[in-house]
N, C-alpha and C positions, 0 to 999 in steps of 0.2 A: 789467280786467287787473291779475295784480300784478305787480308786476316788487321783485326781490329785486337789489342793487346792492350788492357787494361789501363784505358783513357781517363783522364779526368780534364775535365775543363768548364768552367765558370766563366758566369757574366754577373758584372756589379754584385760580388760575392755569392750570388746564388748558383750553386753548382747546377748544373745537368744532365754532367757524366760524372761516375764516379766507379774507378776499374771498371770502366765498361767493356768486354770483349764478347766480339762472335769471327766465323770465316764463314766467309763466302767463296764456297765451291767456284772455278772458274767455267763461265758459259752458262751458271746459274741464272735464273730471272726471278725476282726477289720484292714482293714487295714490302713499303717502308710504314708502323703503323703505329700510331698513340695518340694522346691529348695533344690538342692543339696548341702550343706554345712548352713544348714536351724538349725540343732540341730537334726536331727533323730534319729542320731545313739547314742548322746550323754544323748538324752530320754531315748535309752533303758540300758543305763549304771547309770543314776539316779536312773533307777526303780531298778537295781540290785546291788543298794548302793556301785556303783564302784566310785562314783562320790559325795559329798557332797552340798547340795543346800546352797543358800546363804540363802533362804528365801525360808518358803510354806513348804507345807506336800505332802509325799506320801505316799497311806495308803494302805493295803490288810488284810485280815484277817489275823491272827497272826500265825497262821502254815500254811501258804502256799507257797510251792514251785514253783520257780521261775525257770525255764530251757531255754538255751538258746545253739545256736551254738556259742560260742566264735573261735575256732581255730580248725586248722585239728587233725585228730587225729594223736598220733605220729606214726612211724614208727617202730614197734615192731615185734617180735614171735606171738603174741597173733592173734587168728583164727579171723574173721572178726566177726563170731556172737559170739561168745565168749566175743567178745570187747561190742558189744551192749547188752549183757546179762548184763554184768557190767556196764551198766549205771544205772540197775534197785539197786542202793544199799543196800538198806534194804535185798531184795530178794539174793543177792550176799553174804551178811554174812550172815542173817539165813543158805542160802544152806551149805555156810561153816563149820559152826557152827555146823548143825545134821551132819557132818560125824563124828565130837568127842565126843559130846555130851553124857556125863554117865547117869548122873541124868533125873530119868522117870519122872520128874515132867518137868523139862528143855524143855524135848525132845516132851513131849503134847503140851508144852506151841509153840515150835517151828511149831511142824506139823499145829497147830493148825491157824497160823498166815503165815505160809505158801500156807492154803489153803484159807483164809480170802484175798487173794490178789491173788489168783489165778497163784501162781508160778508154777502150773506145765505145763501151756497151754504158758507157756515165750518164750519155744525154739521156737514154731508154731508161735508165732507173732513177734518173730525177725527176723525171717526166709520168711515171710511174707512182712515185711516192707522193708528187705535188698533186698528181689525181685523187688519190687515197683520202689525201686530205682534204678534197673541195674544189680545185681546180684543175676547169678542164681548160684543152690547147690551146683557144684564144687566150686565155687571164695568162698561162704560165709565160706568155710572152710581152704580157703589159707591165710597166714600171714599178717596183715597190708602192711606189709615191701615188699609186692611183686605190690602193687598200689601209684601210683605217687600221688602227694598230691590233686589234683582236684578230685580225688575217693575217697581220706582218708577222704575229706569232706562232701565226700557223705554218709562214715561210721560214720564221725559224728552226722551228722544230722539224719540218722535211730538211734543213740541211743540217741539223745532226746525226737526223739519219741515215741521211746519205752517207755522211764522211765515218759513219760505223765505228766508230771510236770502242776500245778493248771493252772500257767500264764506261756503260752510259747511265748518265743521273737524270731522271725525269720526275720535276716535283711539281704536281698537280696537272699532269701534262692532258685531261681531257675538259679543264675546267674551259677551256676556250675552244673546244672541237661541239659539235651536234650530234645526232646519235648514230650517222654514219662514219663522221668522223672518229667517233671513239670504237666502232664495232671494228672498220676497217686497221685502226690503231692495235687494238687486242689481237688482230689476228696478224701483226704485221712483228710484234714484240714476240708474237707467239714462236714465231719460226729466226728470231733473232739471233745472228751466228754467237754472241761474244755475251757479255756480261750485264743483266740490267739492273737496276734499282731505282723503283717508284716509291716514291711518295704517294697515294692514293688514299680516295674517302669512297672512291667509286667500287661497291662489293661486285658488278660485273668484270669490271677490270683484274679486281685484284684474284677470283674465283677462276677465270679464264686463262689468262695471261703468266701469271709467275706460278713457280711449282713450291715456292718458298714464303714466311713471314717473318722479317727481322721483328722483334717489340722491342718499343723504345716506354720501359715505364717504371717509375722507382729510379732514374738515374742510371738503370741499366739494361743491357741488350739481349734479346732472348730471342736465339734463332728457332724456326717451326717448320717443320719438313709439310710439303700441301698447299692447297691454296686457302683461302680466306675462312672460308666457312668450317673448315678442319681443324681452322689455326683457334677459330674462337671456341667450340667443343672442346677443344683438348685444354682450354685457358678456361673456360665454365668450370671443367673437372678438375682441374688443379686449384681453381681458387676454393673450390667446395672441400677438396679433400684439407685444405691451408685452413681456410674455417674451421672445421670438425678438429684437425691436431689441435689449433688455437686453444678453441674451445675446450677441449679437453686436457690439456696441460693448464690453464687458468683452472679450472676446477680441482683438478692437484693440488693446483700452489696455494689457492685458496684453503685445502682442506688442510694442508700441513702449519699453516698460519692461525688459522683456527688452534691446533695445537700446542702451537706456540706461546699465542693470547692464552689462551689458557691456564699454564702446567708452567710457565717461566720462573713465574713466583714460588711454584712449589717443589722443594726441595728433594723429592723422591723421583721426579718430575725431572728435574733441571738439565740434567744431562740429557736426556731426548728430546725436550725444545731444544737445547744449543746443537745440538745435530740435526734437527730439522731445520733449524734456522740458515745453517751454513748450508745447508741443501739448495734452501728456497734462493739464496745467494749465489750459489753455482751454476743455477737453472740457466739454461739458454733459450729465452724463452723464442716462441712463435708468434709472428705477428701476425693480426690476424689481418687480412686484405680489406684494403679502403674501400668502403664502399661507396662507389663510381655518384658523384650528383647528378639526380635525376633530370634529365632534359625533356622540358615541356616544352609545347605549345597548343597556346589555348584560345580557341578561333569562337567569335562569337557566335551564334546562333542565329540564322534568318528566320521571317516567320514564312509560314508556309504560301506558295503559291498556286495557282491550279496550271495544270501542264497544258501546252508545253509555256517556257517562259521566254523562245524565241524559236520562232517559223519564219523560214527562209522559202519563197518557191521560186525559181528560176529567176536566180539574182545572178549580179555583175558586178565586181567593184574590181577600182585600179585605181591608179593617180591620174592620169589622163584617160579625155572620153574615147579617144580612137583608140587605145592600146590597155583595154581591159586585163588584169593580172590573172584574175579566177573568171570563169565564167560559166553557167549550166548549175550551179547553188540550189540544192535543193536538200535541207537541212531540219532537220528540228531537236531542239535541246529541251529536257526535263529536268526538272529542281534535282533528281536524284540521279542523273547521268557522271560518269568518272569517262572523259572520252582522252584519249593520246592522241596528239597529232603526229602521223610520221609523214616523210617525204624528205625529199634532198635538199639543200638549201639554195634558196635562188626559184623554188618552187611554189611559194604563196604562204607558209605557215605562216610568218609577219601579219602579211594583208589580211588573214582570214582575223588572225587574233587580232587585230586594229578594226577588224568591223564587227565584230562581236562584243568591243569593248569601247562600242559609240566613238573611235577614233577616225572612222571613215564611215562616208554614207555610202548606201548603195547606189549603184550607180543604174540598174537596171533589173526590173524584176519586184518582186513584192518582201516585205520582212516586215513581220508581225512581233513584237516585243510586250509583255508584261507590263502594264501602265506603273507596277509599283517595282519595275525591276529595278535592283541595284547589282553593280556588275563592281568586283575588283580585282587590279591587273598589276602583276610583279613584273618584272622583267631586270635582267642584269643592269641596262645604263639605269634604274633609278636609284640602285646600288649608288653607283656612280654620281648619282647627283645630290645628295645628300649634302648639307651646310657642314662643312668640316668642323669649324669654329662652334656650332651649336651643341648641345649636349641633347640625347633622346628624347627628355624632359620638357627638352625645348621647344624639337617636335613637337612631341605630344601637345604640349599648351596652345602651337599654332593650329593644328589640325583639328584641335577640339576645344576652342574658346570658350571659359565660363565652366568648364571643366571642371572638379576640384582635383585637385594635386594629388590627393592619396588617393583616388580613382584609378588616376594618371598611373601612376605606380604600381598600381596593380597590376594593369596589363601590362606595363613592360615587364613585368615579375611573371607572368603569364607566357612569356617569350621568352623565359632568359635570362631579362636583362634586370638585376639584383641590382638593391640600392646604390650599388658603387658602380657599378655602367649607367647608369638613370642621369648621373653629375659629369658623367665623364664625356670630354669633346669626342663628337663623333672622328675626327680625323686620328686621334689615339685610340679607338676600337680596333680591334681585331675582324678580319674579313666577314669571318662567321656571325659577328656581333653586329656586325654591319645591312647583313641579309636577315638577320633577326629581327633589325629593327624596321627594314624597309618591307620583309612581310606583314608585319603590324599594320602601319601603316595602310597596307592595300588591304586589309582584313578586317579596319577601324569600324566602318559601319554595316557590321554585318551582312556581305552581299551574298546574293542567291546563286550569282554564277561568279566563280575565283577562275582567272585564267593563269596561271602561270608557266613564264617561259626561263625557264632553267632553273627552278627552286635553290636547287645543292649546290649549286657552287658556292667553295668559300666554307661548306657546312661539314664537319666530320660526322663520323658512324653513324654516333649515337645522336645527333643532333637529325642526321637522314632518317632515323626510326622514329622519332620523334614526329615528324613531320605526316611521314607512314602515318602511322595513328593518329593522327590529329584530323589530315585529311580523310581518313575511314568514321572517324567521330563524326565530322563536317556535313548537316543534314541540306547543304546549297551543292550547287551542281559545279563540274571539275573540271576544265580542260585544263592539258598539260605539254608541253613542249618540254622535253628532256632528255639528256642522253643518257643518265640515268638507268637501267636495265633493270635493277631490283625497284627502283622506284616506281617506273609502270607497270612491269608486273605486279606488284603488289595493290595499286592505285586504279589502276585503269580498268574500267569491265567493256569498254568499246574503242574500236581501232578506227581513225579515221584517217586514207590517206591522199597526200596532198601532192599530185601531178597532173602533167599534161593540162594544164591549166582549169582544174578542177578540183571536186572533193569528192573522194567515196567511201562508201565501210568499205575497209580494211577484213575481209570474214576470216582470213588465217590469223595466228598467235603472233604476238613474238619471236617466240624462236623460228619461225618458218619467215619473218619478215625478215632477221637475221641472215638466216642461212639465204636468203634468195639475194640478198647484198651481196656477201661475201662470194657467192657462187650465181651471176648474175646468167648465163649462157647451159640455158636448160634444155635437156632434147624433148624435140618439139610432138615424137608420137606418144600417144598415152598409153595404147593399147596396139601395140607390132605385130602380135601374136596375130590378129584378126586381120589383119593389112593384109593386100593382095601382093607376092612376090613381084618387087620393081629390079628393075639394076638399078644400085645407090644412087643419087644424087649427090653430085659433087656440091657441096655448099660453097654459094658464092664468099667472100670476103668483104667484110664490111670496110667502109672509106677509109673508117681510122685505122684498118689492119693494112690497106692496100699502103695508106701514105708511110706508116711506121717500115713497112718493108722496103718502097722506095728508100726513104731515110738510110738505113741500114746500106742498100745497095750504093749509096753516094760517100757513106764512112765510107765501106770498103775500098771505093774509089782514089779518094781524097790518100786511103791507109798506102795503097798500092803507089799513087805519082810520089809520092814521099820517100816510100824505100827506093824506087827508082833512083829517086835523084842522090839518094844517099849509095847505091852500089853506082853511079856513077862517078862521085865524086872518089868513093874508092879506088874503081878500075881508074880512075886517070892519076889517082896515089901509085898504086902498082904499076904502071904504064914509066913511070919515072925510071930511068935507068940507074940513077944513083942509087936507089933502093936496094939495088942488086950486087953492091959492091963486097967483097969479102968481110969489111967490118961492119957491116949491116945487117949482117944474118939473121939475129934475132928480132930488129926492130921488123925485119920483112915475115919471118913467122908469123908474129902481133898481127899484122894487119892481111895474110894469107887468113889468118883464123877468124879476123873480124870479116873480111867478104863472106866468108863460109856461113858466118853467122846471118848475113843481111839476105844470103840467097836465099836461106831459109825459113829465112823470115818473108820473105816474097812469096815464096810454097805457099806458106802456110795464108798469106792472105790472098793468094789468090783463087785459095782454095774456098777461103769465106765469101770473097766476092760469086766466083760460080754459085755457089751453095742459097747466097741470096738472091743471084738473077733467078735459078730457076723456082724458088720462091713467090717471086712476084710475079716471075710467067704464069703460073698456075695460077695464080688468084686473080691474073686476069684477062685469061683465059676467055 
């Protein structure tokens, strides 16, 4: 459990908590939710005593581990599951430990705590997780050093979750996943043995994944039983029912003041102003709730073109001409199309959005474009590229020379960005301030087709509804690259998706795109009932099932010469005569009990190894 006990703590005098307390049920999954520069992220560095309170407790039971993603991993030699093995530490130096290991007492105590944590099934569930997120079995065995830092964060976060830590902190943990990586994410936190707590802006996440909503707003902490969409209904009706008290206690005090103005001066009078007075003085009054600043975004308007405004027929494109990435293209976009791109990554969505966005030519095949088309394109690295040292402003003047300034101002007012972000250096903006402005940017000259690939990252709630509508206003055409779940649902009316080195409508939803991810191994008759009575068919094993079961059967191997050499170096412990001398009694107990122990330990693997031979007899069979 944690229980949070009425906190306070400031930064350069400005508080953020103030008695702040909630608990958090133990095994709960929780997510974490407010204004952005609210204290979130500053929570989760309190709980991980990165930070000193001024005031108030934070408690957990006393050995419990705390895990979180702080920073990517580095770039090193070291194999990708290699690297998430070694987050499990204990299990990393016992394994250590029994390759030197002399002493037969040492070496039980090892095995034995080894198998008490289940170290031998590590490689299968890092291997597992590092799938989950992106990588399959060739990547999981290349160097750190060969993934740019947005994937190294992706090895970081498969090995927090490997090493399962009691209370794990995850703050913004799908801004760097795609939208299989966050689906398979949701359902991965969903069945999480121990304690979580997100940070999230993502309403698929937070809806699916946690059963809870800490609110982090006013300086203090307001736990909500539910997921997200529960958490904001129940927070609508409380701030409406806080309005109407407001409201209605101001009109009280109002009327009794009225009285007062009144009757003060009159002497028949005077004694019931002064008792109203001290009344309106007693009152505790109600505040009424802040109402939230409106987040826009205000996308120009293209003029119209005649459809479609780009026809693909049996196009090709790649980077090289013998190794085409997409091929068999046969496409057509309309000014009023809202299309999603899904598919895996490693799959073409890049390529496609790099030729739709004149970033690559066709390589083969025909592509018909709108003589007056204009096309504009978002993507995270332009986030990233943005002049630190410059101010929005500053932008704005380069991208639209001759321009005037209170134009200028407009539309970053139009996005957001208010007279005091317009002068402010973009490298002291805020994430979200920063996506605001670089959607601008790709929005400046009102194009007919917007492609964007990740819009929200960086963006909270309401900054995401914002966008919702803006893009449903937006009379230009819409591709979307996002992981996002309310986002395309909400945005999207066509599904396009991107494998096997092509493109097709997508004709199922969403949710069935979902559910076929997460439940990939579907039975293959539609209709049994009509099928002619067969004897079953033994399904064969596919390679990656046949390899992981070998795998398995060479642990057990590997498990079995180990205790071997460990009850041998026992039996030649007991084989000592001296052992058996009258004052040794008990040291020979000790070690009659540990053989007992390592025999058993033999059973029981050799019982897993049979268990696996005939495993992989059958599958290949």
């Amino acid at each position: 459990m944690l229980r949070i006990s009425e906190i306070n703590y400031s930064v350069e005098g400005r508080p953020l908590f103030e008695e702040a307390s909630a608990v958090i049920p133990e095994g709960h999954k929780v997510g974490i939710v407010g204004r952005n520069g609210a204290g979130k992220t500053t929570l989760f560095k309190l709980i991980r005593g990165e930070l000193t309170l001024d005031s108030g407790e934070l408690s957990l039971p006393s050995r419990a581990k705390i895990g979180g993603v702080a920073q990517e991993v580095p770039s090193s030699e070291t194999s990708l599951i290699d690297t998430v093995l070694e987050a499990d530490i204990e299990r990393a130096r016992l394994m250590k430990e029994s390759e030197t290991a002399e002493d037969p007492s040492r070496i039980a105590d090892i095995q034995t705590r080894l198998a008490d944590i289940d170290a031998w099934s590590a490689e299968g569930r890092a291997a597992s997780i590092l799938k989950g997120l992106g990588f399959d079995d060739e990547e999981q065995q290349m160097p750190c050093s060969a993934f740019s830092g947005g994937w190294r964060m992706r090895v970081a976060l498969a090995a927090v979750l490997f090493a399962q830590p009691d209370l794990l902190l995850l703050d913004e943990p799908t801004n760097y996943l795609d939208l299989e990586g966050a689906l398979w994410l949701e359902s991965y936190l969903a069945k999480y043995p121990h304690t979580v707590l997100i940070i999230s802006h993502d309403r698929g996440l937070l809806n699916r994944a946690v059963g809870g909503i800490l609110h982090l707003e006013d300086r203090k902490l307001t736990y909500y039983q539910g997921p997200y969409d529960q958490f904001a209904r129940q927070r609508a009706e409380k701030r409406a029912l806080q309005a109407a008290m407001a409201k209605k206690q101001q009109a009280r005090r109002d009327h009794m003041q009225s009285f007062v103005d009144r009757f003060k001066a009159k002497a028949s009078k005077a004694k019931q102003a002064q008792s109203r007075l001290k009344m309106i003085e007693k009152m505790d009054m109600i505040t009424a709730p802040e109402d939230v600043a409106r987040k826009v975004f205000t996308f120009p308007e293209p003029e119209e073109l005649s459809p479609p405004i780009i026809n693909i027929e049996n196009g090709s494109v790649g980077y090289t001409d013998d190794n085409p990435v997409l091929t068999r293209l046969n496409l057509r976009i309309d000014q009023d199309d809202r299309i999603a791109l899904l598919g895996k990554n490693g799959q073409g969505k890049s390529t496609l959005a790099k030729l739709l966005s004149d970033r690559l030519p066709l390589m083969a095949g025909r592509q018909v474009n709108s003589s007056k088309l204009r096309v504009g394109f978002f993507a995270q690295h332009q986030v990233d590229e943005l002049i630190v040292e410059e101010t929005p402003l500053q932008h704005m003047i380069a991208a639209r020379p001759g321009v005037m300034q209170s134009k200028l101002r407009a539309q970053l007012a139009g996005f957001g960005l208010g007279p005091e972000q317009a002068e402010t250096e973009v490298g002291r903006l805020s994430g979200g301030q920063k996506a605001r402005l670089s959607l601008l940017l790709a929005t400046l000259h009102a194009p007919h087709l917007l492609i964007l690939d990740e819009p929200t990252n960086h963006l909270d709630i309401e900054s995401r509804e914002a966008l919702v509508e803006a893009l449903t206003r937006y009379s230009g055409a819409v591709i979307l690259v996002s992981h996002d779940m309310h986002l395309l649902s909400l945005v999207a009316d066509r599904l396009w998706l991107v494998s096997n080195g092509t493109v097709k409508p997508y004709e199922e939803d969403l949710e069935a795109y979902r559910k076929m991810l997460l439940t990939p191994e579907k039975p293959v008759s539609k209709n049994p009932s009509k099928q002619p009575k067969e004897a079953p068919k033994v399904k064969r094993a596919s390679r990656d099932e046949v390899l992981a079961l070998r795998s398995e059967v060479r642990k057990a191997e590997a498990r079995m010469e180990k205790i071997n050499e460990m009850r041998d170096k026992l039996a030649k412990k007991l084989a000592d005569p001296a052992l058996y001398e009258d004052a040794k009694t008990g040291e020979l107990e000790v070690w009659n009990k540990k053989y007992a122990e390592v025999m058993e330990a033999l059973h029981r693997a050799e019982t897993l190894w049979m268990g696996a031979q005939e495993k992989l007899e059958k599958a290949t069979a």
